[in-house]
KOLTI-607692 format. One line per 8 residues: for each residue x, y, z of N, C-alpha, C. Coordinates in steps of 0.02 Angstrom, whole numbers, plus 50000, padded with zeros to 5 digits. Layout:
N
X/Y/Z/X/Y/Z/X/Y/Z ~ ...
***
This chain:
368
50042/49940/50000/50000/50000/50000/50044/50062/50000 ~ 50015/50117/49966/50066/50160/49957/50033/50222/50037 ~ 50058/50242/50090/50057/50282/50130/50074/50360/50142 ~ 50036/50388/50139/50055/50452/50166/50058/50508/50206 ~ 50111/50515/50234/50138/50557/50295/50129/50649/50276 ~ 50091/50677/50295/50068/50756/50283/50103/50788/50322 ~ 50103/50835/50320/50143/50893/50386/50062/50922/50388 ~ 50064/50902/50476/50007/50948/50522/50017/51018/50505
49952/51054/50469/49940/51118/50464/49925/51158/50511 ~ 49880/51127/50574/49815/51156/50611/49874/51205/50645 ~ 49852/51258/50676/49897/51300/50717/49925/51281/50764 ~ 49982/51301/50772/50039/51263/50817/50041/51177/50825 ~ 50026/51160/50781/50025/51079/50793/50079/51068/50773 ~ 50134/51032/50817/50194/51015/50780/50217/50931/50790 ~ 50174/50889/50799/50195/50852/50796/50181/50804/50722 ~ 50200/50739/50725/50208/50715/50665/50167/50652/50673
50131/50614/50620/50102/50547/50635/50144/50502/50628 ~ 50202/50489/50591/50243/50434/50596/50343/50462/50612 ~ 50351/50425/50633/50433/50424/50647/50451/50381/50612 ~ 50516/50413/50615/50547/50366/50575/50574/50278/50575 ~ 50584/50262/50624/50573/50204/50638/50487/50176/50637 ~ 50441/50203/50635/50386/50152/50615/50391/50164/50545 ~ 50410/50209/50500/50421/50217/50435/50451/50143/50428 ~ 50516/50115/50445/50560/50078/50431/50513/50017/50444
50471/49995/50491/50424/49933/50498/50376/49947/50434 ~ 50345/49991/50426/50295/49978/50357/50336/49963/50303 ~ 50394/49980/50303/50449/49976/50234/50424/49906/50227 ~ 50460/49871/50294/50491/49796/50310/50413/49747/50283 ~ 50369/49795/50309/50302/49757/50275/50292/49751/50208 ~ 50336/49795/50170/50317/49800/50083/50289/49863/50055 ~ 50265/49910/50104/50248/49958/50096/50267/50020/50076 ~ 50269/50062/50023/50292/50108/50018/50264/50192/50059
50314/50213/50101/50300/50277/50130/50305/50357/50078 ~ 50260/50394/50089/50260/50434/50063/50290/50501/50140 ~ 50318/50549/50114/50337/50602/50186/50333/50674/50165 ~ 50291/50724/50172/50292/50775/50135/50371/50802/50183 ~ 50387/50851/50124/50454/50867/50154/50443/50909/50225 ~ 50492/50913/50273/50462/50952/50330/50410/50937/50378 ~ 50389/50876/50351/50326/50856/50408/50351/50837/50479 ~ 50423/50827/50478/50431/50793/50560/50490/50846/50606
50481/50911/50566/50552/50960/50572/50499/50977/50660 ~ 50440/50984/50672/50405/51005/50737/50443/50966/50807 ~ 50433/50903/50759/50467/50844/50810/50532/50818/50822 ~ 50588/50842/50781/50643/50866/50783/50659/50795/50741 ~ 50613/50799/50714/50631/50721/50645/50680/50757/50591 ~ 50721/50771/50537/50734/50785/50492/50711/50732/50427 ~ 50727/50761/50360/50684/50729/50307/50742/50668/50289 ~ 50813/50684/50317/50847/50647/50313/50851/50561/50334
50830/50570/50405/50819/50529/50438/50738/50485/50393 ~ 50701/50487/50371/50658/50473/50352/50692/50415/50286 ~ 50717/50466/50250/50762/50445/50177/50774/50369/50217 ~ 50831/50390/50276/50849/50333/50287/50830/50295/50326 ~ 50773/50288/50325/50712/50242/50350/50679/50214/50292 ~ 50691/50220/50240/50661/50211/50162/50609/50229/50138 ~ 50570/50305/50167/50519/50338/50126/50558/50380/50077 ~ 50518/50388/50033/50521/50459/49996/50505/50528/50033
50523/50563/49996/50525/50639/50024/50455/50661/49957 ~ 50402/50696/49971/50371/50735/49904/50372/50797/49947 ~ 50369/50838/49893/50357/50919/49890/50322/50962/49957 ~ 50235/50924/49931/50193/50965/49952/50163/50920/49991 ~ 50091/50963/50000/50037/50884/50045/50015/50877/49987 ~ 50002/50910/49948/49958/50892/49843/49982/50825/49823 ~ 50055/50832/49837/50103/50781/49800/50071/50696/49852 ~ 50055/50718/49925/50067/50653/49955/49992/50623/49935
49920/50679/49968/49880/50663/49937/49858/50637/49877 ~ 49896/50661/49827/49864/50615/49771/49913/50560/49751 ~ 49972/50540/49789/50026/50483/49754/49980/50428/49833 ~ 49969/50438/49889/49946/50388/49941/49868/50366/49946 ~ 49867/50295/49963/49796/50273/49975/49789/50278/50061 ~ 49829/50292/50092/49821/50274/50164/49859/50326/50202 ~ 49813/50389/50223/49838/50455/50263/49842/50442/50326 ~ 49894/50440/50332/49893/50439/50393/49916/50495/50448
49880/50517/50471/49889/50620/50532/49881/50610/50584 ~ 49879/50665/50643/49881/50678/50674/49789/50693/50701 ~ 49788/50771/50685/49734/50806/50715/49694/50791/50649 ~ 49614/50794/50647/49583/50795/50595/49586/50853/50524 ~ 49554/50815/50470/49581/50885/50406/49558/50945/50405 ~ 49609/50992/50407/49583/51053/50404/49548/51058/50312 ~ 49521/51104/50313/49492/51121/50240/49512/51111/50191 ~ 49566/51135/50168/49631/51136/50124/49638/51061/50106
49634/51002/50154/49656/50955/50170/49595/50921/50132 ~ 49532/50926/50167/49488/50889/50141/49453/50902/50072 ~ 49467/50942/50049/49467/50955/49990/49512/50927/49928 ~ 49556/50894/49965/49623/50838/49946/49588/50768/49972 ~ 49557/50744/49982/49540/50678/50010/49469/50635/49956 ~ 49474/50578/49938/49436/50574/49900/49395/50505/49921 ~ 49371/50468/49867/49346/50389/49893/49395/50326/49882 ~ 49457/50359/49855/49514/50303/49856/49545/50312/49926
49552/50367/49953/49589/50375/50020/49566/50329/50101 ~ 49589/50317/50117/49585/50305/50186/49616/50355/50231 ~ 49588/50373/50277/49632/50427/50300/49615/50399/50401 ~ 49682/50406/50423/49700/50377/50478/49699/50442/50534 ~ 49681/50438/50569/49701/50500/50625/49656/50516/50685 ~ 49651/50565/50735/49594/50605/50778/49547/50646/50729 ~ 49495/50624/50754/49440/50673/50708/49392/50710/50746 ~ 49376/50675/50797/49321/50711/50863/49295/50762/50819
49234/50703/50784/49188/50725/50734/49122/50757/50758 ~ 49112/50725/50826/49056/50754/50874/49046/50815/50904 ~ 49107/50852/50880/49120/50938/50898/49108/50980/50847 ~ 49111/50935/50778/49107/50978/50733/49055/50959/50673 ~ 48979/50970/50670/48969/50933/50601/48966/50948/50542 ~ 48992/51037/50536/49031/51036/50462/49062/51014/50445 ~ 49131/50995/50479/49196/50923/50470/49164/50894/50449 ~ 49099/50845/50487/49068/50789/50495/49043/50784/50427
49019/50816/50374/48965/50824/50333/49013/50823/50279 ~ 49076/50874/50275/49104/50893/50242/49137/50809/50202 ~ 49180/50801/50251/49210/50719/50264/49176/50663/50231 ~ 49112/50658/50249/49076/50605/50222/49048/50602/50150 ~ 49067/50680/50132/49035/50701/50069/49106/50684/50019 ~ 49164/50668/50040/49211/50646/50004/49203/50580/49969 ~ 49165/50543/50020/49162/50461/49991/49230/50426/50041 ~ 49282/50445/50064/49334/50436/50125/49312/50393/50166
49367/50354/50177/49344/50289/50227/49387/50333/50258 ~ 49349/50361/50332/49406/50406/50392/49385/50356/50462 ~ 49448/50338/50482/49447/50309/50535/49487/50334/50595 ~ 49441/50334/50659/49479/50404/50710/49503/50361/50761 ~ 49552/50382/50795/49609/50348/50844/49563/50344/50894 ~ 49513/50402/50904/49489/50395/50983/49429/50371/50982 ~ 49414/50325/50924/49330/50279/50951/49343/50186/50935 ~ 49415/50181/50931/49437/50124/50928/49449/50102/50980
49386/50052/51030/49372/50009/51080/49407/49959/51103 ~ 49436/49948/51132/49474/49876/51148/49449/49853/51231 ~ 49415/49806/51256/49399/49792/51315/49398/49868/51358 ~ 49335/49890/51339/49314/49950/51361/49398/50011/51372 ~ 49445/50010/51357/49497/50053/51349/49506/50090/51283 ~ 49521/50149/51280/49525/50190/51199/49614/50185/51221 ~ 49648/50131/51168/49707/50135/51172/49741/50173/51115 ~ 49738/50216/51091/49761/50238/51033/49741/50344/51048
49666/50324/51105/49679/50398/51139/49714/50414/51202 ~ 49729/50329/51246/49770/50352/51296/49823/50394/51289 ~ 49880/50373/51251/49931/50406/51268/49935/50521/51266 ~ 49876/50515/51233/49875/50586/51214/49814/50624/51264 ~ 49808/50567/51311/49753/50591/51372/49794/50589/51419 ~ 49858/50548/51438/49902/50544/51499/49942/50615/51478 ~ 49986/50624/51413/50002/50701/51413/49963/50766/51426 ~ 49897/50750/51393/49852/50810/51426/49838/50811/51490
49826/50763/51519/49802/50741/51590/49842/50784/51648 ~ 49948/50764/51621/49994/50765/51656/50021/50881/51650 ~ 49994/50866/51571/49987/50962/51589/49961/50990/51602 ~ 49891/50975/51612/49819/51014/51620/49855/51048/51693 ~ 49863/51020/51740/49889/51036/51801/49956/51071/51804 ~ 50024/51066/51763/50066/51112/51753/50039/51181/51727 ~ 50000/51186/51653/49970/51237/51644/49932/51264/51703 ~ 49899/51257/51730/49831/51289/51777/49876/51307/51847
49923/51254/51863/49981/51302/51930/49989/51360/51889 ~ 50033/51360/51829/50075/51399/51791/49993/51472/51779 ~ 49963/51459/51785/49904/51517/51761/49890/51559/51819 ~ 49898/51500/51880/49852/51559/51934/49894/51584/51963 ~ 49965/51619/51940/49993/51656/51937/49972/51720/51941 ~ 49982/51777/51955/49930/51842/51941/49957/51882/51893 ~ 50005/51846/51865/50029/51901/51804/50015/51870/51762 ~ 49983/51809/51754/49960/51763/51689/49883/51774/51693
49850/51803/51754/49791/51811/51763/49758/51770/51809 ~ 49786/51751/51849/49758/51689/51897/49763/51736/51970 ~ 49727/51707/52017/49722/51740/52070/49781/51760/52124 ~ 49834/51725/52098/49886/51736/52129/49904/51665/52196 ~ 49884/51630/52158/49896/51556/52216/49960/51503/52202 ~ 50004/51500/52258/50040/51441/52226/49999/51373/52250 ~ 50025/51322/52202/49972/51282/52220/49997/51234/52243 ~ 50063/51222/52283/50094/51179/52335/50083/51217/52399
50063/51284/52403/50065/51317/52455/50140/51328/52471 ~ 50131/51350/52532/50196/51343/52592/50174/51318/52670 ~ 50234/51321/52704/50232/51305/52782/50165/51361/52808 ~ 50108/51356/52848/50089/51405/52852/50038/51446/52808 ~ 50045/51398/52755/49968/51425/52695/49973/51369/52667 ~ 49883/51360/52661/49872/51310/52624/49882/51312/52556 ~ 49884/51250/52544/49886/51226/52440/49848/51257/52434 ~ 49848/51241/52348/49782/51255/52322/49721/51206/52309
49675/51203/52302/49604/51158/52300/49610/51147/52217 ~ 49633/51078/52216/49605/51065/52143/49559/51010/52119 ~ 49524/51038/52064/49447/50995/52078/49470/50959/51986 ~ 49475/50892/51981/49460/50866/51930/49380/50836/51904 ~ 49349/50823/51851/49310/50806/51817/49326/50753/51786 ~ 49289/50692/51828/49310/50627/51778/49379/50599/51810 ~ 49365/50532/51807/49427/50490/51824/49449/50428/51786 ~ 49433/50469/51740/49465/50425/51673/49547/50422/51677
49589/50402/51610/49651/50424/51600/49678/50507/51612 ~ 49636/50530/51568/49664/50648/51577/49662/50631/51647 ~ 49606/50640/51677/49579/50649/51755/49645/50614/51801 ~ 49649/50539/51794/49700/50519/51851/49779/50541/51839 ~ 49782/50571/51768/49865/50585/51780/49862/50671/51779 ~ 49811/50716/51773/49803/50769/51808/49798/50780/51893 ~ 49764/50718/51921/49773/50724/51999/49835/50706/52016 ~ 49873/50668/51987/49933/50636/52002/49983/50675/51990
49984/50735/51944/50043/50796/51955/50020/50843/51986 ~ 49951/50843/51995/49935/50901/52054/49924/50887/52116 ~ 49939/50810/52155/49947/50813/52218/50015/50810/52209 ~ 50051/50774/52183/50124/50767/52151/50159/50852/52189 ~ 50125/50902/52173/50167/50953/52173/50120/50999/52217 ~ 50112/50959/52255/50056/50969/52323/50023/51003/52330 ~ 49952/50995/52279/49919/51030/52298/49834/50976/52328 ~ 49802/50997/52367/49733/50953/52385/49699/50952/52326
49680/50884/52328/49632/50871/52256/49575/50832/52278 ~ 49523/50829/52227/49462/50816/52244/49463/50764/52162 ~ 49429/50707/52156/49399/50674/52101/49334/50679/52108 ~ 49316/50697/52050/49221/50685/52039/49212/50641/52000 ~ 49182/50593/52007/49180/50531/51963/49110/50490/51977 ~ 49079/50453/51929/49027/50440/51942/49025/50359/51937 ~ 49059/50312/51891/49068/50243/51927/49094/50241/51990 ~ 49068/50198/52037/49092/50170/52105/49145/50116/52099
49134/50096/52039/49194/50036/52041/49282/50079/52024 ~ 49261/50123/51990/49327/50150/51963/49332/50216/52034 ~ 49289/50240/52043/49308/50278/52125/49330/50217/52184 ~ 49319/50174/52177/49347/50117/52233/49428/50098/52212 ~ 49441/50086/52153/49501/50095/52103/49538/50151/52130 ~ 49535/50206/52113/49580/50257/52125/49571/50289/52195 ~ 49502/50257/52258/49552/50286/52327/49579/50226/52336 ~ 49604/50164/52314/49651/50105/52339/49726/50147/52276
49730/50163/52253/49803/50185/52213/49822/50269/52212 ~ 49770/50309/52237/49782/50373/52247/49761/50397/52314 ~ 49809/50346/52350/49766/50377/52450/49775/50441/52458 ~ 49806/50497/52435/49815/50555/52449/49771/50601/52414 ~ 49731/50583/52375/49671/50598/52326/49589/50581/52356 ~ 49545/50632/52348/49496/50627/52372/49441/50587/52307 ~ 49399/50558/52328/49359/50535/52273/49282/50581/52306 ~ 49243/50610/52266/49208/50621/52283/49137/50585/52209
49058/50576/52234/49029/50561/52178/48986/50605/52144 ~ 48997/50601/52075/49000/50675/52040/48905/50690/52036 ~ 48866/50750/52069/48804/50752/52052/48807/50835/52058 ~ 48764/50856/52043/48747/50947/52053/48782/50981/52112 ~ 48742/50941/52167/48747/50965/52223/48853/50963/52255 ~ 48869/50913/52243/48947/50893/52270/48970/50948/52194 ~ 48955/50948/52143/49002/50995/52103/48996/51064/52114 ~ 48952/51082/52135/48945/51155/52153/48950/51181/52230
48961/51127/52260/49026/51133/52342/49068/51151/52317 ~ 49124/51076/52283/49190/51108/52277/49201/51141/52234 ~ 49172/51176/52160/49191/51229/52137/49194/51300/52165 ~ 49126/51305/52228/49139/51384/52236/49222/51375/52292 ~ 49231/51311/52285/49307/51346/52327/49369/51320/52316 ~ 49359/51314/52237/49417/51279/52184/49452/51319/52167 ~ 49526/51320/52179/49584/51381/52139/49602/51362/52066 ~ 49586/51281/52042/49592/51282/51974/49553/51197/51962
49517/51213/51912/49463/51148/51902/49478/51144/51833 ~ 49466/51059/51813/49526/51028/51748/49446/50987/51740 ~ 49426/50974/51689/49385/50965/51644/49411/50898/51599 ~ 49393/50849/51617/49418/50796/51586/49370/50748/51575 ~ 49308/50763/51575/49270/50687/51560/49279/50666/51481 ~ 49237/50609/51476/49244/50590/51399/49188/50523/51425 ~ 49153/50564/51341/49105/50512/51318/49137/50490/51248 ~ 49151/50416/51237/49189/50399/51207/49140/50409/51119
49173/50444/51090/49168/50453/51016/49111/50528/51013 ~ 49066/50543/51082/49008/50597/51089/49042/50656/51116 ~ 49002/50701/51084/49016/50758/51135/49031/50761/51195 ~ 49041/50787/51222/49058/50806/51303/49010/50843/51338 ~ 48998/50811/51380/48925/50850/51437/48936/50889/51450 ~ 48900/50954/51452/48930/51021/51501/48917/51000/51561 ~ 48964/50997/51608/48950/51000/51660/48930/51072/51693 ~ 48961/51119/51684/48991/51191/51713/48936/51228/51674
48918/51247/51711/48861/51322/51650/48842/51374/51681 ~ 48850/51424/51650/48880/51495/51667/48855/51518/51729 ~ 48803/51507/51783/48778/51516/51824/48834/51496/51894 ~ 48844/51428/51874/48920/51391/51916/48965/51414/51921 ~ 48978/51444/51855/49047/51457/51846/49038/51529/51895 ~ 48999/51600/51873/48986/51657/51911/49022/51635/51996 ~ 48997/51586/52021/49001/51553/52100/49065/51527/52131 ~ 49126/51537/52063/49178/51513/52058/49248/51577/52089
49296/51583/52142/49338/51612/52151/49363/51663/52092 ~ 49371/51722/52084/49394/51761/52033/49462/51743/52038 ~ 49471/51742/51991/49541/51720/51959/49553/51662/51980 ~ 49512/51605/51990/49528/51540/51968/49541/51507/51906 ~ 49553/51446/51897/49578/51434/51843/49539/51360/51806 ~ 49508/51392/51760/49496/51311/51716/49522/51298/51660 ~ 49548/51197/51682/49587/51181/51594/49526/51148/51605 ~ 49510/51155/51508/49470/51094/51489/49491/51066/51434
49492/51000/51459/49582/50941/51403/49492/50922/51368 ~ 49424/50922/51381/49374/50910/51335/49353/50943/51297 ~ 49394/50996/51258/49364/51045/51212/49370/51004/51145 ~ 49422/50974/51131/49410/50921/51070/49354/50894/51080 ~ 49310/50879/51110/49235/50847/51106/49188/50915/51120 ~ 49199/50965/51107/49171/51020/51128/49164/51054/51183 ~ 49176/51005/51233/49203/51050/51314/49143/51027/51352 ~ 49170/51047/51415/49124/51010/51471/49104/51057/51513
49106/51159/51500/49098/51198/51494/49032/51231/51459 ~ 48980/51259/51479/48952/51307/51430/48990/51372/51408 ~ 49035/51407/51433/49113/51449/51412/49152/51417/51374 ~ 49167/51358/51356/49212/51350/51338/49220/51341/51270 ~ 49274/51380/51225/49291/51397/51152/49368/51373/51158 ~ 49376/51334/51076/49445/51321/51090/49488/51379/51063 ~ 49565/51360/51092/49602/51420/51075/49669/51393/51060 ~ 49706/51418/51081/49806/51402/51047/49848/51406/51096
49891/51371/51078/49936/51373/51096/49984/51427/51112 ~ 49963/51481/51052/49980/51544/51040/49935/51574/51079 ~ 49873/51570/51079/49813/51628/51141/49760/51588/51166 ~ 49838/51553/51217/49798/51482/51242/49722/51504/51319 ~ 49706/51579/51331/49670/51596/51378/49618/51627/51374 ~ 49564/51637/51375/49519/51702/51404/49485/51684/51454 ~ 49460/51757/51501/49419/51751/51551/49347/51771/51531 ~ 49298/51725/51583/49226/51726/51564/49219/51717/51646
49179/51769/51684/49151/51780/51726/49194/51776/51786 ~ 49254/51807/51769/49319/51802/51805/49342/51743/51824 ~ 49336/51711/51792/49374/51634/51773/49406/51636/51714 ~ 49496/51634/51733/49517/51615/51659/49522/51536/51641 ~ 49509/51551/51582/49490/51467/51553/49547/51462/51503 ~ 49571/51393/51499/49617/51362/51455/49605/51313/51435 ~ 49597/51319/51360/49540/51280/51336/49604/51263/51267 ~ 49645/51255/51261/49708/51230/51187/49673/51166/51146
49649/51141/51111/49630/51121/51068/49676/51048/51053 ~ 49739/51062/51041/49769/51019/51051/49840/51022/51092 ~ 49818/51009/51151/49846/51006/51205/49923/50995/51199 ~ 49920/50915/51154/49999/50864/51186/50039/50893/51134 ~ 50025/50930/51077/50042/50978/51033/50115/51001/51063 ~ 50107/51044/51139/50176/51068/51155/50244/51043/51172 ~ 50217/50983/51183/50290/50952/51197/50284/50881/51119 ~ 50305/50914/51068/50262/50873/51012/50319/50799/51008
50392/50800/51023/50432/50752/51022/50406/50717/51051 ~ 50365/50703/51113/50365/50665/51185/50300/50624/51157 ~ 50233/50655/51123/50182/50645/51082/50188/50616/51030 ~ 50236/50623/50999/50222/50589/50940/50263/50545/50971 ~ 50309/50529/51003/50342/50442/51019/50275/50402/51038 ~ 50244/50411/51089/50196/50399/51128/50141/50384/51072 ~ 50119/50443/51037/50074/50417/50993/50078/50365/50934 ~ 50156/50344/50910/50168/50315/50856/50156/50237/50896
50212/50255/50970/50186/50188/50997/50118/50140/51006 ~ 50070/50194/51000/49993/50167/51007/49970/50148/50914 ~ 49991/50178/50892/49963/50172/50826/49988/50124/50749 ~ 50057/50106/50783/50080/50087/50744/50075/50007/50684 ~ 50054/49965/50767/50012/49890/50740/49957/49903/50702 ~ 49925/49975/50722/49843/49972/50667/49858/50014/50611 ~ 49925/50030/50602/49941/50063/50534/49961/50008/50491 ~ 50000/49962/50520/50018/49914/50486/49972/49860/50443
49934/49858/50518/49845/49794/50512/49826/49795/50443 ~ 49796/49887/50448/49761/49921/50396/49790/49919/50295 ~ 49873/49946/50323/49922/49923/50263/49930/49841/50217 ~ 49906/49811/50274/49926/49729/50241/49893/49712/50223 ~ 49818/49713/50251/49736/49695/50236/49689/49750/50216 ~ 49701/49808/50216/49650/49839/50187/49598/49843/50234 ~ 49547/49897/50238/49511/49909/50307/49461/49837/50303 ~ 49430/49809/50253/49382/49765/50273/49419/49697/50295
49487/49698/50267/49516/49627/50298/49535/49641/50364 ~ 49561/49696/50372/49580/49718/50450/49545/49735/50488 ~ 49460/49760/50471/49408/49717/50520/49405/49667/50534 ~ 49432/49627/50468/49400/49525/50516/49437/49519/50568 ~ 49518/49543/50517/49575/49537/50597/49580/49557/50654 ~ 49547/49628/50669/49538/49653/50724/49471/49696/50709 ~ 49424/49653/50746/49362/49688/50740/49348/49756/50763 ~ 49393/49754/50819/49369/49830/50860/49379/49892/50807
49403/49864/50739/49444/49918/50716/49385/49961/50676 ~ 49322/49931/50683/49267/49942/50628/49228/50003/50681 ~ 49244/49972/50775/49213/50038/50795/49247/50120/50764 ~ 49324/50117/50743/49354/50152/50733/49338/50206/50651 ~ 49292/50177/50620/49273/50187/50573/49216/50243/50571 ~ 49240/50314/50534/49178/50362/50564/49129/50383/50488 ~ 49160/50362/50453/49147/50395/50389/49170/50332/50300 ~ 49100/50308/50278/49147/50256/50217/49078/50275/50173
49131/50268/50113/49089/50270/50063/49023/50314/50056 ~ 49036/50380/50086/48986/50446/50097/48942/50431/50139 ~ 48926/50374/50200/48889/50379/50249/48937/50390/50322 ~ 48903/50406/50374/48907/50419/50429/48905/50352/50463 ~ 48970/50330/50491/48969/50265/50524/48986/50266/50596 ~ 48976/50317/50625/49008/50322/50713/48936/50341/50736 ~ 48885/50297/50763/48837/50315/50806/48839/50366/50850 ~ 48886/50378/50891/48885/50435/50918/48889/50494/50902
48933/50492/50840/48940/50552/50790/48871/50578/50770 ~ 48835/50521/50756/48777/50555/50708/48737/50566/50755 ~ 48718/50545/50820/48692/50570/50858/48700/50624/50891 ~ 48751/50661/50899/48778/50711/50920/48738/50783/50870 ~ 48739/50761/50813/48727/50810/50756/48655/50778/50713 ~ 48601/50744/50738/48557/50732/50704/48563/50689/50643 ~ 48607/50638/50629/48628/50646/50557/48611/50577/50556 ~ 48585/50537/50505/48581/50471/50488/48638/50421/50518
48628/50378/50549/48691/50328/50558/48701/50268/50514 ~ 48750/50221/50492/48744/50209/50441/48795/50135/50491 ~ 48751/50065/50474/48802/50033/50510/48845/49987/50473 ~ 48947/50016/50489/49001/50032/50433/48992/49938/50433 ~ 48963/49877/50474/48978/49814/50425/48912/49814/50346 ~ 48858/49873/50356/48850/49881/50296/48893/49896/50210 ~ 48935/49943/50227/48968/49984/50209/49058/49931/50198 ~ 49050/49898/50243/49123/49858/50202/49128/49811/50158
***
């Protein structure tokens, strides 16, 4: 199969979907790599290193798009992009199609078999969105100390405290993957934390492995305790392939410490916020009702070397799967891979997707 490697357009995205060493395993499979030039310069890849991994180098993304059957990216296509994508393509990547259903519409109107990293199921685990939920998870809490700073706009709290003043109160959402490695650098760097979580089995889970962590169970009444006396609240639930619940809506938020601080690592599903709009890396803040919110879009983006190892590591067996067999043989082989399937042959194949946006669902073992 012939493959191709794009350079991420979206703003500040600098990481890359393949390295060069998984380049060198698809080689070893028979496969030819395609690499637009510059696509891995974010991640401190050079085009060199690629060469000698045995892809080609092309020009442009024009050149990769139309010489590859199998795209394989990062963040979903920006415009430019999908306007390059056709019904020979397969295209590999994050799409968190449930945030957006012009993407959604746009995409399906290609005829594109698009298959997204984060609705590919394996014994109830999204392994292909972990690794890029433990980086968000693990900054959400560096960022949000780093904010309530008062010259970044935060109320002026450190959030280990000192001898003599308390930490700061940090309230997570969800105790998923984001959620437990956001509590885990923010008691880490001592500050009191609270979990809101609504399975009992997975709150019984994390107070036996996070004794220094509070579990609390997530309903109206317990979220709007500890927010009015939260110095920075991290937004992490996930409904796997759906939008994201608001939890927070503007009434809550009003009730919230001025100059506290919210990350929400759920704005790729649209946020778990009624405030919340995504933003950059570049103007990664604004405040809404004297809460600044940090809401980056794509989060693991900043440290893009550390991300893309991490991410190639998750992705790399189902790049291959997909390369050897083709998506309907690499359903038989790994079935879960068909949950992963959002978009074939101009229908809508992610139930949640289309529910999110009203849209026909279309079920993809029709469609293969």
């Amino acid at each position: 199969m012939k493959i191709g490697i794009p350079k991420e357009i979206k703003a500040q995205e600098n990481r890359v979907s393949t390295v060069p060493g998984s380049v060198a395993e698809l080689v070893r499979h028979g496969h030819q790599v395609y690499v637009e030039s510059g696509a891995g310069e974010g991640a401190s890849f050079g085009d060199d290193q690629y060469v000698a991994a045995g892809a080609r180098i092309l020009p442009d993304a024009a050149a990769v798009f139309e010489t590859a059957d199998l795209i394989v990216k990062v963040k979903e296509p920006q415009p430019s992009e999908v306007a390059m994508l056709g019904p020979q393509h397969v295209l590999f990547t994050y799409l968190h199609l449930a945030a957006d259903k012009q993407l959604t519409e746009l995409l399906a109107a290609t005829g594109c078999t698009a298959i997204a990293y984060e609705t590919i199921e394996v014994n109830r685990r999204l392994p292909l969105l972990e690794p890029m939920s433990e980086i968000a998870g693990r900054m959400s809490s560096l960022v949000g100390a780093y904010h309530l700073a008062r010259y970044r706009g935060g109320r002026g709290t450190l959030i280990s405290g000192v001898p003599g003043v308390a930490p700061a109160k940090v309230v997570v959402l969800g105790g998923g993957t984001a959620g437990v490695n956001a509590a885990r650098v923010a008691a880490g760097i001592g500050a009191e934390v609270a979990i809101l979580e609504i399975d009992a089995e997975r709150m019984r889970f994390l107070d036996i492995t996070l004794p220094h962590i509070s579990t609390v169970y997530s309903n109206e009444t317990n979220l709007s305790e500890l927010l009015t006396q939260a110095d920075l609240v991290i937004g992490a639930v996930l409904v796997p392939g759906a939008k994201a619940p608001r939890l927070i809506h503007r009434d809550l938020l009003r009730r919230m410490p001025k100059g506290s601080v919210f990350v929400d690592i759920a704005v790729d599903q649209g946020g778990c916020a009624e405030t919340t709009r995504a933003t950059t890396h570049e103007h990664p803040t604004f405040e809404e009702e004297g809460v600044l919110h940090y809401c980056v879009a794509n989060m693991p983006g900043a440290y893009s070397r550390t991300s893309t190892l991490a991410l190639n590591n998750a992705t790399l067996s189902w790049t291959v799967l997909i390369a050897d067999h083709g998506v309907p043989g690499a359903c038989v082989a790994r079935k879960e891979l068909a949950g992963g399937i959002n978009t074939r042959a101009g229908k809508l194949t992610c139930r949640p997707v289309a529910e999110a946006h009203g849209l026909e669902f279309t079920d993809p073992a029709a469609v293969l």
